[in-house]
Backbone as a ProteinNet text record, in pm:
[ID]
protein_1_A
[PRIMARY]
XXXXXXXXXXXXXXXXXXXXXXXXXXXXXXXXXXXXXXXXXXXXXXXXXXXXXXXXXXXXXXXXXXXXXXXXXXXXXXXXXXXXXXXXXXXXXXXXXXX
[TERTIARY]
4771.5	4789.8	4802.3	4722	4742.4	4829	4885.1	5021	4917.6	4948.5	4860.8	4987.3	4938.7	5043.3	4990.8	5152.9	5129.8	5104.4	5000.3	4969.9	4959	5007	5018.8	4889.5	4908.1	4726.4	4733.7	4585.1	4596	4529.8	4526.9	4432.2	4560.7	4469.2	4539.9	4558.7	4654.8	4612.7	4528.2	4438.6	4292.1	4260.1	4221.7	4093.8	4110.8	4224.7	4289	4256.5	4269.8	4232.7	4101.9	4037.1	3880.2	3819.9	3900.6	3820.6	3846	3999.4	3972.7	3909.3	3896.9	3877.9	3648.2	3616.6	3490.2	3463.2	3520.2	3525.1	3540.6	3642.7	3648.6	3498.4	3448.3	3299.4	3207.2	3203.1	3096.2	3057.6	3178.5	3207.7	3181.9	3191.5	3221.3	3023.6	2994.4	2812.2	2789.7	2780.9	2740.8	2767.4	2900.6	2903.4	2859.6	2840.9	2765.3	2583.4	2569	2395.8	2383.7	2477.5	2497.3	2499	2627.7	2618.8	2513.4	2429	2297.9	2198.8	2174.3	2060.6	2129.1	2229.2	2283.3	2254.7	2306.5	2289.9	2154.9	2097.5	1899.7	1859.1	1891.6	1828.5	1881.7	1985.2	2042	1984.8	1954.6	1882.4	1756.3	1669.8	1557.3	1534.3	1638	1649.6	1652.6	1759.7	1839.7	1723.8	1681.1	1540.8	1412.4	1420.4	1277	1287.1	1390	1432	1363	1306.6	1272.3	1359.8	1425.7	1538.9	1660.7	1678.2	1741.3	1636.5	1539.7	1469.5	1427.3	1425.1	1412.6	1516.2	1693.2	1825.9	1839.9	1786.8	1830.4	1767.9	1780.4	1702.1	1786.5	1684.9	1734.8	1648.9	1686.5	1610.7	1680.7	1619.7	1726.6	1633.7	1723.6	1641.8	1719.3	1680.3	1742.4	1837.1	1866.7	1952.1	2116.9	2072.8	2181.9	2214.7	2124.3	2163.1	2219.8	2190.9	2307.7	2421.8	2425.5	2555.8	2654.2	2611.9	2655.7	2691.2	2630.3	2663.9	2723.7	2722.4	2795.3	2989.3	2947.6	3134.9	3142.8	3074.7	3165.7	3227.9	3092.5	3125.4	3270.5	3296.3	3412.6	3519	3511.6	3583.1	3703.3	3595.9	3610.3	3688.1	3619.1	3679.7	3771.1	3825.9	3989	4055.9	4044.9	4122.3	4121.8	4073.1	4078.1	4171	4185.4	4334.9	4483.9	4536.4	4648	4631.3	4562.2	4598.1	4598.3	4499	4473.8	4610.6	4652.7	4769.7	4928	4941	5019.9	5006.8	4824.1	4879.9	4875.4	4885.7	4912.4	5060	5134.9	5256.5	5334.4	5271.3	5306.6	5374.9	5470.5	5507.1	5426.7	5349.9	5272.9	5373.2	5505.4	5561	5625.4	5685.2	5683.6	5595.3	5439.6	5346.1	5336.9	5313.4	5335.9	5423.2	5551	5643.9	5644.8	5536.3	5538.6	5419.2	5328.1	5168.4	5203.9
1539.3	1507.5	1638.5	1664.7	1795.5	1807.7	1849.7	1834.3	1913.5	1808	1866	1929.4	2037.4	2075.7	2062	2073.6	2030.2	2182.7	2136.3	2225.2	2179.3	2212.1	2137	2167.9	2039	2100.4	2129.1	2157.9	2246.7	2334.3	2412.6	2520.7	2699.1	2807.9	2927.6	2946.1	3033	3091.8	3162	3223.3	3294.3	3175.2	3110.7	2994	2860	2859.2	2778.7	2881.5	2953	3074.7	3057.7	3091.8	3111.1	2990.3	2877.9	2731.8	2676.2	2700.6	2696.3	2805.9	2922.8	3029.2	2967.8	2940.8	2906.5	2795.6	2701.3	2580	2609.3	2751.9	2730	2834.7	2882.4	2966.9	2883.3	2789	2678.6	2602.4	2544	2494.5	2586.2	2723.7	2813.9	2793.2	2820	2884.4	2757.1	2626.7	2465.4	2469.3	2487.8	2520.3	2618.4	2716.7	2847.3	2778.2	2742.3	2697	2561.5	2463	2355.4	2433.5	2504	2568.7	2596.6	2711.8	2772.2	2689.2	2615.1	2503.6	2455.9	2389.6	2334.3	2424.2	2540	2653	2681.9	2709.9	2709	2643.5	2479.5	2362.5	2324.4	2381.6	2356.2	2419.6	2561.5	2672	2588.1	2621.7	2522.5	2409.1	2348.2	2201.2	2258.5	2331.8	2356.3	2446.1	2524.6	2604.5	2518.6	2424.8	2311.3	2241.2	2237.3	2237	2315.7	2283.2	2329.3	2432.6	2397.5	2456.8	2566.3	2520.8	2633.8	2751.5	2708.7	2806.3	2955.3	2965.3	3056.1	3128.7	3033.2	3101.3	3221	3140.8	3184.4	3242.2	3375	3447.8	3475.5	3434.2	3409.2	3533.9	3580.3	3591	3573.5	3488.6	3472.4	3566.1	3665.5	3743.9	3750.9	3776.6	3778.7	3843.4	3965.5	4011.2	3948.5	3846.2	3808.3	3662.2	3611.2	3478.9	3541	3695	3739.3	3755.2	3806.2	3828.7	3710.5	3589.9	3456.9	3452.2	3437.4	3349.1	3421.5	3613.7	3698.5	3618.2	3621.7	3576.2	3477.8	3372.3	3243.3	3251.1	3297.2	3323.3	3402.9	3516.4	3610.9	3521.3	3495.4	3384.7	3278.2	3239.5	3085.7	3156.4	3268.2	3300.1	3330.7	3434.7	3508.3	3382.7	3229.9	3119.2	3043.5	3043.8	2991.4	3013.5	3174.4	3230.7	3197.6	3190	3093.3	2972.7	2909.6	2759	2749.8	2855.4	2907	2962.1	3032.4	3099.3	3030.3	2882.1	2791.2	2705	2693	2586.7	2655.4	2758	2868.3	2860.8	2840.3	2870.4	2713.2	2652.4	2486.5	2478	2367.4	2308.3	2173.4	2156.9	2041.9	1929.1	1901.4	1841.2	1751.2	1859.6	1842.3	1765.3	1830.5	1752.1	1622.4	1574.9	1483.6	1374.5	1432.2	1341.2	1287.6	1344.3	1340.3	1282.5	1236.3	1181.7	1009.1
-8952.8	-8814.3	-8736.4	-8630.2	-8553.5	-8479.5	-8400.2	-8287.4	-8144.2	-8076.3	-7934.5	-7855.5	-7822.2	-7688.4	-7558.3	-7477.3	-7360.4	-7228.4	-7163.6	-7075.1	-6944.5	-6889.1	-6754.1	-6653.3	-6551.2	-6572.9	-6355.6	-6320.2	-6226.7	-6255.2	-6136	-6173	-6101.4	-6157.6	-6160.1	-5985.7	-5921.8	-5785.7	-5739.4	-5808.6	-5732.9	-5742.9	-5835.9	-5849.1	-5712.5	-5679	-5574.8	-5448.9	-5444.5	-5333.9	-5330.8	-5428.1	-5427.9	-5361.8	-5450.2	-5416.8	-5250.1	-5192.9	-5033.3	-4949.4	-4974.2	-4846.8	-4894	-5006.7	-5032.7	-4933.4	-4958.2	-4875.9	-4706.6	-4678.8	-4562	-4483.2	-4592.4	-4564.7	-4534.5	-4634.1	-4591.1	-4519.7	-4472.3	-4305.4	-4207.6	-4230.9	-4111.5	-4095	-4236.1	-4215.3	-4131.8	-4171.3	-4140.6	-3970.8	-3909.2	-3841.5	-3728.1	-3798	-3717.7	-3704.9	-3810.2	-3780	-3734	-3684.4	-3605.5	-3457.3	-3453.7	-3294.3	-3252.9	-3314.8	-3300.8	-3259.7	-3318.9	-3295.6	-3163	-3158.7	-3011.7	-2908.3	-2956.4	-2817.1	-2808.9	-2885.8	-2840.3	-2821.2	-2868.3	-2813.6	-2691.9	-2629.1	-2526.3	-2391.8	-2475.3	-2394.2	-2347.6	-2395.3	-2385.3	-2344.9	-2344.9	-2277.8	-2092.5	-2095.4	-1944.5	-1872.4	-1944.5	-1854.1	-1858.5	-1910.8	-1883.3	-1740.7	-1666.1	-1530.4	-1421.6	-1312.6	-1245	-1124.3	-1147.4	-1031.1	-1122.5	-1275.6	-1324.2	-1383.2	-1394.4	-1485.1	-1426.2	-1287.7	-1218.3	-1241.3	-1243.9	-1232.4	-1362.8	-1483	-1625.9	-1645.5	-1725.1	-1764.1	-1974.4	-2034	-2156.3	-2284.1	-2354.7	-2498.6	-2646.2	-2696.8	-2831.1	-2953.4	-3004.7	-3052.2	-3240.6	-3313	-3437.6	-3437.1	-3422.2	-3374.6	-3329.3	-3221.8	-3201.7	-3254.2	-3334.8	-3427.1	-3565.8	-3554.5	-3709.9	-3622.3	-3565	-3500.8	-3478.5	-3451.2	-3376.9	-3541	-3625.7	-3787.3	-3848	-3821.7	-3880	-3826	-3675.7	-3670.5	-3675.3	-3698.7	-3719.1	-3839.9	-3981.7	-4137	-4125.6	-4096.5	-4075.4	-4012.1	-3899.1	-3852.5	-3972.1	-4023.1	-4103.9	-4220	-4305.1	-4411.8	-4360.9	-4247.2	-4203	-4213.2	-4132	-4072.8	-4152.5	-4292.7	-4425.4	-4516.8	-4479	-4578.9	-4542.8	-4406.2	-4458.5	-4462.7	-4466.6	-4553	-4706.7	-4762.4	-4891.2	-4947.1	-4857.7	-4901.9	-4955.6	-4822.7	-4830	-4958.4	-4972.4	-5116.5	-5238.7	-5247.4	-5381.5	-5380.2	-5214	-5286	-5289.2	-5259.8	-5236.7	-5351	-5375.7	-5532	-5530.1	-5629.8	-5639.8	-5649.6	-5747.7	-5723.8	-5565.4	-5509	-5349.9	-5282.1	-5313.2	-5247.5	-5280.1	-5429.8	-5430.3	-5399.1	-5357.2	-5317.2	-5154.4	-5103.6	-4976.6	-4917.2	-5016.5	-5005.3	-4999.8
[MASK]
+++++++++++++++++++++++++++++++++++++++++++++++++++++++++++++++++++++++++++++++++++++++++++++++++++

């Protein structure tokens, strides 16, 4: 007969770190290329107008669609780490008592 031991299960604190600030990147990118499309499709919508299109003067250039996705990504990962941070130090017990 073998004797199983007990390991409590869960995962380590990087891997809990890793796994929210990842999660909060992915939303940030999803987000950043949702905005984008809104804001160029928006662009384009609002200068198909006869009366604004004269007003606006627009260029969307690559340049500034890295820039727009550079900070949302930066953004998302910075505003990802304390919540990341809170459930590393959470007691799972606790949580559960409160779900």
């Amino acid at each position: 007969m073998r004797s199983v031991s007990f390991q409590p299960s869960g995962g380590s604190t990087g891997r809990i770190m890793k796994m929210i600030v990842l999660e909060g990147l992915i939303l940030a990118f999803l987000g950043g290329v949702t905005g984008l499309a809104l804001g160029v499709g928006g662009l384009y919508w609002l200068t198909g107008f006869t009366r604004v299109k004269d007003m606006i003067e627009y260029e969307v250039s690559a340049r500034l669609l890295m820039e727009v996705m550079s900070g949302a990504i930066i953004l998302g990962g910075l505003g990802s780490l304390h919540p990341a941070w809170r459930a590393v130090r959470l007691n799972v017990v606790d949580a559960l008592r409160y779900e």
